[in-house]
C-alpha positions as CSV (number, residue, x, y, z in Angstrom):
1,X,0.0,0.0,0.0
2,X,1.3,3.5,-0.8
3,X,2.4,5.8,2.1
4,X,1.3,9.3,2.2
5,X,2.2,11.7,4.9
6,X,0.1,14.7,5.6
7,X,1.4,18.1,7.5
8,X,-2.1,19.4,9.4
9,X,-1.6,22.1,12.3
10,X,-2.8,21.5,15.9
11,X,-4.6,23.6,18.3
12,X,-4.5,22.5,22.0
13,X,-8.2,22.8,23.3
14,X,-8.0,25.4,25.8
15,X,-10.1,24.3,29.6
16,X,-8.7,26.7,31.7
17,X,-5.7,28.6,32.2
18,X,-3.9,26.6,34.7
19,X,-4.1,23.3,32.2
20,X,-3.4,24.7,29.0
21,X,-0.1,26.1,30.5
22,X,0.8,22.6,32.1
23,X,0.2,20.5,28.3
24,X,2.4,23.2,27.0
25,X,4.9,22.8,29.9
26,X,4.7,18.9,29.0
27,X,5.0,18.9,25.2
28,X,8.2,21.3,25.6
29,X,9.2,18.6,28.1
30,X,9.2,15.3,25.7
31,X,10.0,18.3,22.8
32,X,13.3,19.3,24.7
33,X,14.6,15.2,25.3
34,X,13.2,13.6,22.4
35,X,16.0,14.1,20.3
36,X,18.7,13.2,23.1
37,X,16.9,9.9,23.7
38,X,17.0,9.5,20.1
39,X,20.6,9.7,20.1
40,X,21.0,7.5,22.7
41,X,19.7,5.1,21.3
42,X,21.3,5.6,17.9
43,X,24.8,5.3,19.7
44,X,23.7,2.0,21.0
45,X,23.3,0.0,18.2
46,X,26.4,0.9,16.6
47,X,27.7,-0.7,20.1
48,X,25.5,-3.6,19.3
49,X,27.0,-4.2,16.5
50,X,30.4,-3.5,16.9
51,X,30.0,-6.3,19.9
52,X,28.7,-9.1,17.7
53,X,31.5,-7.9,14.9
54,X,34.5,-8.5,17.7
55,X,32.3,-11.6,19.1
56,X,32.7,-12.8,15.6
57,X,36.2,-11.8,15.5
58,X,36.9,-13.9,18.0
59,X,36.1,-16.8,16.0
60,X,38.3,-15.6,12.9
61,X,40.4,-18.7,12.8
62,X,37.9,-21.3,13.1
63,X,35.7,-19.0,10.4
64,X,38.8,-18.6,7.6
65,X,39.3,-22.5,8.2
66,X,35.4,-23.4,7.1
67,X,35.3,-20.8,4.6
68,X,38.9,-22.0,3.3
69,X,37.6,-25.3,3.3
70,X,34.1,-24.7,1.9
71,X,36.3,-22.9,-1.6
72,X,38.3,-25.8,-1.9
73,X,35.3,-28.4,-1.4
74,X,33.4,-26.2,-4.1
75,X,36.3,-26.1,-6.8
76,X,36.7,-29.8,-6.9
77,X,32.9,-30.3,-7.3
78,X,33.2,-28.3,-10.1
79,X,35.8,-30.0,-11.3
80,X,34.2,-32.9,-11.3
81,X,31.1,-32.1,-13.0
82,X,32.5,-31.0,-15.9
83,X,34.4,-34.5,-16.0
84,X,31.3,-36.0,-15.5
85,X,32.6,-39.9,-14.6
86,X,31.0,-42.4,-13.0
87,X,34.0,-43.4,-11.3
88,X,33.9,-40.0,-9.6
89,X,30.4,-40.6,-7.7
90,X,31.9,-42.0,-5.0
91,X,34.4,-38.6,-4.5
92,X,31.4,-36.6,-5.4
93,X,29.7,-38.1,-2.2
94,X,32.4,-37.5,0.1
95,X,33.4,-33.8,-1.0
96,X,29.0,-33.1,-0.3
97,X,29.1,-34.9,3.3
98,X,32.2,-32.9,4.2
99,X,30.5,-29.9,2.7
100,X,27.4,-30.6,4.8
101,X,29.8,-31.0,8.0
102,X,31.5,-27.8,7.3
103,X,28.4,-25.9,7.2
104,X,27.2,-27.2,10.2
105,X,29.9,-26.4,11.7
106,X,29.9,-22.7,10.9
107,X,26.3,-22.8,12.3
108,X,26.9,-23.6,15.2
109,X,29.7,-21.1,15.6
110,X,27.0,-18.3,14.4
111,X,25.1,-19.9,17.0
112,X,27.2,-19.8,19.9
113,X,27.8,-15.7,19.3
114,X,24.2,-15.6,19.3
115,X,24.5,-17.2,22.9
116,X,26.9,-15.6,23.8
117,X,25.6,-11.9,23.0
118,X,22.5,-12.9,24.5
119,X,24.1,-13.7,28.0
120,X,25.5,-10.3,27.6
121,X,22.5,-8.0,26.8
122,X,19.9,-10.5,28.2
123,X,17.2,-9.2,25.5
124,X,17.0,-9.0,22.0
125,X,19.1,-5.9,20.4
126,X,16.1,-4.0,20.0
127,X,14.9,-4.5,23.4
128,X,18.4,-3.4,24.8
129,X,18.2,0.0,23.3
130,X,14.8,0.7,24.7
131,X,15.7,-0.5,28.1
132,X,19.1,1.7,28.0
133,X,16.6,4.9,26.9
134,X,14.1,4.2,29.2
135,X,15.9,3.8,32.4
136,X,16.8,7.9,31.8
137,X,14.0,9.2,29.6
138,X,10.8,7.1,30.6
139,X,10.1,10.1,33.6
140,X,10.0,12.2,30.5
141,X,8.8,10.6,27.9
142,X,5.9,8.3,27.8
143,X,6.6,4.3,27.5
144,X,4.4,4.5,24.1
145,X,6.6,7.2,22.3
146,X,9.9,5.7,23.8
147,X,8.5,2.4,22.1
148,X,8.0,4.1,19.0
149,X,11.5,6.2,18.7
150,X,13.0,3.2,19.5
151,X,11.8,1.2,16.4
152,X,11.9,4.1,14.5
153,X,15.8,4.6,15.1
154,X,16.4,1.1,14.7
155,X,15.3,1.0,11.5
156,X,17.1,4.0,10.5
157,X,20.2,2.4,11.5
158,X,20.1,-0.8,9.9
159,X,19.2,0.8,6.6
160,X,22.3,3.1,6.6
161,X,24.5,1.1,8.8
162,X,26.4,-0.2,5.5
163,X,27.2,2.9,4.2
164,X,28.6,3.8,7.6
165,X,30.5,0.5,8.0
166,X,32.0,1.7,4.1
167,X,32.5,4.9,5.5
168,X,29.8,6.4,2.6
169,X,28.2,8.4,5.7
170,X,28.4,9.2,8.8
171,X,26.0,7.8,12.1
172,X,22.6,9.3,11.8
173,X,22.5,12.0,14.3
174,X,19.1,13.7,15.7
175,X,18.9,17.7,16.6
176,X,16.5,19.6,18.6
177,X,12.8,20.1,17.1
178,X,12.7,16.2,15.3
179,X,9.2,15.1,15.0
180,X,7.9,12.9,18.7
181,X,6.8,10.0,17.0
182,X,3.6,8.1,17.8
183,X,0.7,5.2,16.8
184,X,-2.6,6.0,16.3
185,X,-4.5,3.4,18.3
186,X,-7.7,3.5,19.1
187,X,-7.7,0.6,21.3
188,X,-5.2,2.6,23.9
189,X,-7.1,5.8,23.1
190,X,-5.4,7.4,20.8
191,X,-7.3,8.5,18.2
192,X,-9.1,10.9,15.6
193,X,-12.7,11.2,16.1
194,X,-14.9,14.0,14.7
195,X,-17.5,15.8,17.3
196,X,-19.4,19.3,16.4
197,X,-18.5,19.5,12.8
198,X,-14.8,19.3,14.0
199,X,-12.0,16.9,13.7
200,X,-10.0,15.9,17.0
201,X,-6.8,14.2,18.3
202,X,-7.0,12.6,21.6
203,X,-3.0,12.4,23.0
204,X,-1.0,11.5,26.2
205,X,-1.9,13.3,29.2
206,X,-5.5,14.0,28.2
207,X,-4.1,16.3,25.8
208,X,-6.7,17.3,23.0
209,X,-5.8,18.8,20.1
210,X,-8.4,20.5,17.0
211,X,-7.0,19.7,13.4
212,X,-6.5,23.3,11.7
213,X,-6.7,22.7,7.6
214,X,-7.2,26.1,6.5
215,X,-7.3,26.4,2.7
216,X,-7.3,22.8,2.4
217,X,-5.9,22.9,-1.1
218,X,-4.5,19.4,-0.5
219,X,-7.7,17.6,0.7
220,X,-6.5,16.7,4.0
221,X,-9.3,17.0,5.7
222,X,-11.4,14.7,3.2
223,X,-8.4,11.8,3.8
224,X,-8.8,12.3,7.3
225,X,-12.6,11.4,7.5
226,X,-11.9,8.7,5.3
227,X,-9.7,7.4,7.8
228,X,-11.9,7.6,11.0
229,X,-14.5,6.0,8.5
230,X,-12.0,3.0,8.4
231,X,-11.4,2.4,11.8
232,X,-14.8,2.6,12.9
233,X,-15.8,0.2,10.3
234,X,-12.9,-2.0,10.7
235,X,-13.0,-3.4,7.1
236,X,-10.1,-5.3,5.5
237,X,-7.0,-3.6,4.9
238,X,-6.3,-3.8,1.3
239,X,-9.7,-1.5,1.1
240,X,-9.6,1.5,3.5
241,X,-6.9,4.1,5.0
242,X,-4.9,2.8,7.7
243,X,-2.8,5.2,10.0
244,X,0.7,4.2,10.2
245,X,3.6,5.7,12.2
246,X,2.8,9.7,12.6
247,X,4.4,12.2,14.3
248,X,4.0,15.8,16.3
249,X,6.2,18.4,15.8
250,X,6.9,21.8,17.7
251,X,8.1,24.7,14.8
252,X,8.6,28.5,16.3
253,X,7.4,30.9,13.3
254,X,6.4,34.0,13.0
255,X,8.2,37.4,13.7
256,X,6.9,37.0,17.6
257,X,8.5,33.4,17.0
258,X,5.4,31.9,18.7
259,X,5.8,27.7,18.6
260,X,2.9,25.8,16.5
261,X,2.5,22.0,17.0
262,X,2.0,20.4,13.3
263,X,0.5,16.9,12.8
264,X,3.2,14.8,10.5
265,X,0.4,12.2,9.8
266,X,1.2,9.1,7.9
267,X,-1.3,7.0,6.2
268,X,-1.6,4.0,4.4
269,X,-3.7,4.4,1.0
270,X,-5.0,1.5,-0.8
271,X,-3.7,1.9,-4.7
272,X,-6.7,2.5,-6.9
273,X,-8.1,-1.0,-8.9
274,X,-7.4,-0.4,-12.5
275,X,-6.9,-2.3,-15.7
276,X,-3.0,-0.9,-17.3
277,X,-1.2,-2.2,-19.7
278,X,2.0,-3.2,-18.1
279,X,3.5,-3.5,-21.3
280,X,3.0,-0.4,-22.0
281,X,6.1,1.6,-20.3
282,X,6.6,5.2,-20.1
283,X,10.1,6.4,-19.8
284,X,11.0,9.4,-18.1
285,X,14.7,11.4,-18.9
286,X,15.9,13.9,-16.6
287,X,18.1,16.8,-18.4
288,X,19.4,19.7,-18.6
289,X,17.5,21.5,-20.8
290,X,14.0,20.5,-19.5
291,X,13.5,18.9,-16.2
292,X,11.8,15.8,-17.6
293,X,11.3,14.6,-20.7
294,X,8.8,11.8,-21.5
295,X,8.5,8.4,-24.2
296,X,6.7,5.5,-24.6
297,X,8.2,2.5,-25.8
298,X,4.8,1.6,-27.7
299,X,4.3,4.9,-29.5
300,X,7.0,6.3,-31.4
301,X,4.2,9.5,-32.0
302,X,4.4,10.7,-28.2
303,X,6.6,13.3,-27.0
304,X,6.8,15.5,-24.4
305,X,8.9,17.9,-23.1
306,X,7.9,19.2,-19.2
307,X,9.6,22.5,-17.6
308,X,12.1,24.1,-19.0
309,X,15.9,25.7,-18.7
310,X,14.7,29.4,-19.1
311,X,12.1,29.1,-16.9
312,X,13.9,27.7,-14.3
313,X,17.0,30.1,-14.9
314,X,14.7,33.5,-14.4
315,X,13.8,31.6,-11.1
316,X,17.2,31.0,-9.6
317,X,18.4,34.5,-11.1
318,X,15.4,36.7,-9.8
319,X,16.4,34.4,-5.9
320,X,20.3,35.1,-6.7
321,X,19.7,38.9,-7.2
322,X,17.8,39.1,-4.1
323,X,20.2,36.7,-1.4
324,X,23.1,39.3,-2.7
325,X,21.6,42.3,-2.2
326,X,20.3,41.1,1.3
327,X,23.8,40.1,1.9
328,X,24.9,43.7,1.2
329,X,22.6,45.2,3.2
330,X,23.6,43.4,6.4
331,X,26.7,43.0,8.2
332,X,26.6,39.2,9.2
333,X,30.3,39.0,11.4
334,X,28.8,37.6,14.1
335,X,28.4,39.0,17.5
336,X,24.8,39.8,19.5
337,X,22.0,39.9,17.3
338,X,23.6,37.9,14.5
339,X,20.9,35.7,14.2
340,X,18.0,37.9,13.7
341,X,20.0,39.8,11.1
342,X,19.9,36.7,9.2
343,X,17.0,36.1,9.5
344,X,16.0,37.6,5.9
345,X,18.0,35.4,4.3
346,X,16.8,32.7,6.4
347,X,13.3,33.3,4.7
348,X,14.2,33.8,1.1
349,X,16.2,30.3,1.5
350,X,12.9,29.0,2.8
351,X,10.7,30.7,-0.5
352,X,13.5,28.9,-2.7
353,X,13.0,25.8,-1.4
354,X,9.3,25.9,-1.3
355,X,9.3,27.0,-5.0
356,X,11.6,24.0,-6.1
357,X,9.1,21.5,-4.1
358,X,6.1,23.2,-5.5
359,X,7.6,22.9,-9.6
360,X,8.6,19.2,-8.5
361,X,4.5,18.4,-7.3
362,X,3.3,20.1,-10.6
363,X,5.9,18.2,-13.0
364,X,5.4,14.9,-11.2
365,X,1.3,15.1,-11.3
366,X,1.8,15.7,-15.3
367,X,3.9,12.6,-15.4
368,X,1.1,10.6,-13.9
369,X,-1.6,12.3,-16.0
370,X,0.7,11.2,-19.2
371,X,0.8,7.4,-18.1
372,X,-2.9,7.0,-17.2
373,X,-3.7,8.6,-20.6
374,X,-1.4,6.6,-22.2
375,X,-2.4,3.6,-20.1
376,X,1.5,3.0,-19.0
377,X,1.2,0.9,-16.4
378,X,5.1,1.3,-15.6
379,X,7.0,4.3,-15.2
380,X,11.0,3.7,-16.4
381,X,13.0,6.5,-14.5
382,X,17.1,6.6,-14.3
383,X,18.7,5.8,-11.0
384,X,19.9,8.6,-9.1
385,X,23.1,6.9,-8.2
386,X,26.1,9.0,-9.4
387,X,23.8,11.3,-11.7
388,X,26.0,14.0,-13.1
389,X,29.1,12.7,-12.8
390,X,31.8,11.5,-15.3
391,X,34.2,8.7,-15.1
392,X,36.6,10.2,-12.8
393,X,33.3,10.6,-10.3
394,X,33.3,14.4,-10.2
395,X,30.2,16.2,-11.1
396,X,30.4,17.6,-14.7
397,X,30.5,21.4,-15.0
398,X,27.0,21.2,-17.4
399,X,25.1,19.5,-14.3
400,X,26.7,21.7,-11.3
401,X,24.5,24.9,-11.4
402,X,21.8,22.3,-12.0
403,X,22.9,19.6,-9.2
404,X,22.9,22.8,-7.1
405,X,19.5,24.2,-7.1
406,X,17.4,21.5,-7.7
407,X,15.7,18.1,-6.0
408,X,16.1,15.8,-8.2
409,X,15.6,12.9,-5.8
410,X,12.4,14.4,-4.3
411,X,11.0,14.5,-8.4
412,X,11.6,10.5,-8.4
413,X,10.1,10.6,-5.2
414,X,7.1,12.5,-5.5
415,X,6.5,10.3,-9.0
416,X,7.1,7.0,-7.6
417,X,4.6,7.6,-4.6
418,X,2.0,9.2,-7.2
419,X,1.9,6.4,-8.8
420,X,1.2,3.7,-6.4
421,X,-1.2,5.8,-5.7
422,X,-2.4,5.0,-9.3
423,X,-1.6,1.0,-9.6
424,X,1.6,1.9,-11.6
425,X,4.3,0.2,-11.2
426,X,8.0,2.0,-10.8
427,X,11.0,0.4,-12.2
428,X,14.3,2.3,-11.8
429,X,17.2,1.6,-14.8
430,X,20.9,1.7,-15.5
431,X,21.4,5.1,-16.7
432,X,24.5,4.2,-18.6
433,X,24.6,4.7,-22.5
434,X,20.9,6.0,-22.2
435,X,21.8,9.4,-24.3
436,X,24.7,8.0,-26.5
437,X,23.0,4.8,-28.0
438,X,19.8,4.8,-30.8
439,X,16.7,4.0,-29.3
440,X,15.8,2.4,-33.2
441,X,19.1,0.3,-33.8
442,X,20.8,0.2,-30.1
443,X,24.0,1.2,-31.7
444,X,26.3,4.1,-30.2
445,X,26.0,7.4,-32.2
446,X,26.8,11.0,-32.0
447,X,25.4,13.4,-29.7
448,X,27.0,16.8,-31.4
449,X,24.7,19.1,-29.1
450,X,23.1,18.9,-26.0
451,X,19.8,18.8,-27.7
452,X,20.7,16.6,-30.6
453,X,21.8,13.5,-31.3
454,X,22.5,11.5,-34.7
455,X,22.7,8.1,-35.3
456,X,26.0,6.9,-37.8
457,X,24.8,2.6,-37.9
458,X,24.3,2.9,-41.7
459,X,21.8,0.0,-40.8
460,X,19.9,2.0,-38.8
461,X,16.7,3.5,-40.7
462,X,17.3,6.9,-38.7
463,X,20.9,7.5,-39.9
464,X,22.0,10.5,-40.5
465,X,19.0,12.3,-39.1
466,X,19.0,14.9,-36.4
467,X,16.9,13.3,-33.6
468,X,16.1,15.4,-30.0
469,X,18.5,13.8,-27.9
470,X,16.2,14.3,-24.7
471,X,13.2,11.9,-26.9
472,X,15.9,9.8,-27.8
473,X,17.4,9.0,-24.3
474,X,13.3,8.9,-23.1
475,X,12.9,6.0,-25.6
476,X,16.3,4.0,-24.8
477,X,15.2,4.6,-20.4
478,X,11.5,3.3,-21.7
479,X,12.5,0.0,-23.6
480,X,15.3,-0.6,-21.1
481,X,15.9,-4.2,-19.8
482,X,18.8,-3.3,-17.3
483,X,16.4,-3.2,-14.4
484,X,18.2,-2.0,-10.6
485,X,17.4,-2.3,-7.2
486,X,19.2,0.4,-5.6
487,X,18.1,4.5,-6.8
């Protein structure tokens, strides 16, 4: 099921004077330690598993001897096979029982350092980092949210903890302000629940908050309803919302930097039932000269070009102009009051981004629009992993000013989550060779401009002709078999 997450702002309901001071005093409470547990916790289970690694360690002898052994068994079976005797069988047999004996063997030695970290931490790993937080945070922070930050951590770690065992990036690290996660349960009370033409959150401590949706241009409050629908009906889960992990989060805006608590809620929405061609794959290109660039592997008629360089450039210039002349206007050394003088620039930084995220939710709705039209029932997009960059792995000097202002990440993002919502499947590609090779013959060609590219296979019905290098790269990411895990 696809995840969305929705941002709604929360207004405590005010009793009397003496209360709504002391829910304020006890959200700046779990507000002010969150993030400490959090790091806690974090710091743990790189302890965790920097025990197990020197448990294992410990064992390095016996381990290279299996392994050794295990290579050697494995050659000479393949040896064998291609031989192919009869007169071998009996070899054959031997070689697999020692084989079976060797692996039994390293078993049990994984086994015993399971034993033997369990006699240390007498829990499981996750159970040791929640008992380590809770033992200094649980008079702060309730046992429910502790629960929750804990799993929520965890996870974190052990999807980055390669990278920072490669040294690819450093140990997550958690500041001041992160969201205090939480479950929606109705069962432990709580929960949304509409009363007086209102929407409410019940929360720890008696707390009760009203949902604030304002303009509402993104429907929240509809998704909402349709989720307190769900739970009271308590249908199956492949056919309403469900809410999944959500957070609160305390933000200070304003010139009177007055804080305002913001509901991160997370839901889980079922992906619409309908019949698309799977066949039927629409490639998207990323570029330089338009942000996207669309093709269809089953219709050599369709092209489309979304956003464009100048636009974008009059945007960043016009933001540019500004920052400077801000900049010169202020003196920004340091020293008492150095914050609020930047606090202009602080702002325009914040309209930038907001601009960038708002062209990325337009361009990524008309990518969606295109496949259901189409009825594309998979999206073909480039992985993101070393976009840009040439073979010595700098960035390129065409992509930099690009690289620089621009999400490209949150695009595929905002596309891939679109279209779950849809039933369309997302596949992500091997960019390699995508804007050097003919989409109509798969031969390498030329690509004398960076909007066109000519094809020199004098097989190839296209030779010679100026293609658009952008459509030509589209096509080659549509009909692509070179299919990857990792964006």
């Amino acid at each position: 099921m696809p995840i969305i997450t929705r941002k709604i702002e929360l207004k405590i309901v005010r009793l009397t004077d003496e209360e709504y001071d002391q829910q304020w005093k006890y959200l700046y409470q779990i507000n002010n330690t969150i993030y400490q547990a959090a790091n806690r916790i974090s710091t743990h289970c790189l302890f965790n598993d920097e025990y197990e690694m020197r448990l294992r360690l410990s064992y390095k002898s016996r381990y290279d001897k299996i392994n050794k052994g295990l290579e050697n068994i494995k050659t000479e079976l393949e040896k064998l096979n291609t031989k192919k005797k009869t007169s071998d069988k009996e070899k054959r047999d031997r070689l697999i029982n020692e084989q079976r004996q060797l692996v039994d063997e390293r078993n049990e030695l994984d086994e015993d350092v399971k034993n033997k970290k369990k006699d240390f931490f007498q829990c499981s790993k996750q159970n040791s980092t929640y008992q380590l937080a809770s033992k200094e945070f649980l008079k702060y922070i309730p046992a429910e949210i502790l629960t929750d930050l804990n799993r929520y951590v965890q996870n974190n770690h052990n999807n980055n903890k390669k990278k920072v065992k490669s040294g690819e990036r450093a140990l997550s690290t958690y500041k001041k302000g992160m969201g205090i996660p939480f479950s929606i349960k109705p069962q432990s009370g709580l929960r949304l629940f509409v009363k007086e033409e209102g929407i409410y959150l019940k929360w720890f401590k008696g707390i009760l908050f009203r949902l604030e949706f304002g303009k509402d241009t993104s429907n929240n409050r509809c998704i909402v309803e349709r989720l307190i629908e769900s739970d009271k009906q308590q249908k199956g889960k492949g056919e309403d919302y469900v809410a999944n992990n959500s957070s609160i989060k305390l933000i200070k805006k304003g010139n009177d930097k007055s804080t305002r608590i913001f509901l991160l809620l997370s839901i889980d929405i079922p992906a619409k039932k309908q019949v698309l061609d799977k066949e039927v794959v629409l490639g998207v290109d990323l570029g330089i000269k338009c942000p996207l660039y669309l093709a269809i592997n089953k219709n050599d008629n369709f092209k489309m070009q979304i956003g464009d360089i100048e636009h974008f450039h009059n945007q960043r210039t016009m933001f540019q102009k500004r920052f400077k002349s801000l900049q010169k206007l202020m003196c920004t050394q340091g020293g008492h009051g150095r914050k609020k003088k930047l606090e202009p620039l602080e702002k325009l930084k914040e309209k930038e981004r907001n601009w960038v995220h708002t062209q990325n939710h337009v361009y990524s709705r008309e990518v969606i629009k295109q496949a259901l039209k189409h009825n594309a029932g998979t999206i073909h997009m480039e992985s993101l992993k070393d976009f840009g960059k040439g073979k010595e792995g700098y960035v390129k000097d065409e992509y930099k000013y690009l690289l620089r202002y621009w999400s490209y990440y949150e695009l595929q993002s905002m596309i891939e989550y679109k279209a779950k919502l849809e039933g369309i499947e997302v596949k992500y590609i091997d960019p390699a060779y995508t804007s050097q090779t003919c989409s109509y013959c798969g031969e390498r060609g030329e690509r004398k401009k960076q909007e066109e590219f000519v094809c020199t296979n004098p097989q190839c019905k296209r030779r010679g002709e100026k293609i658009n290098a952008d459509f030509n790269a589209a096509r080659n990411i549509a009909m692509s078999k070179k299919i990857v895990k990792d964006n």
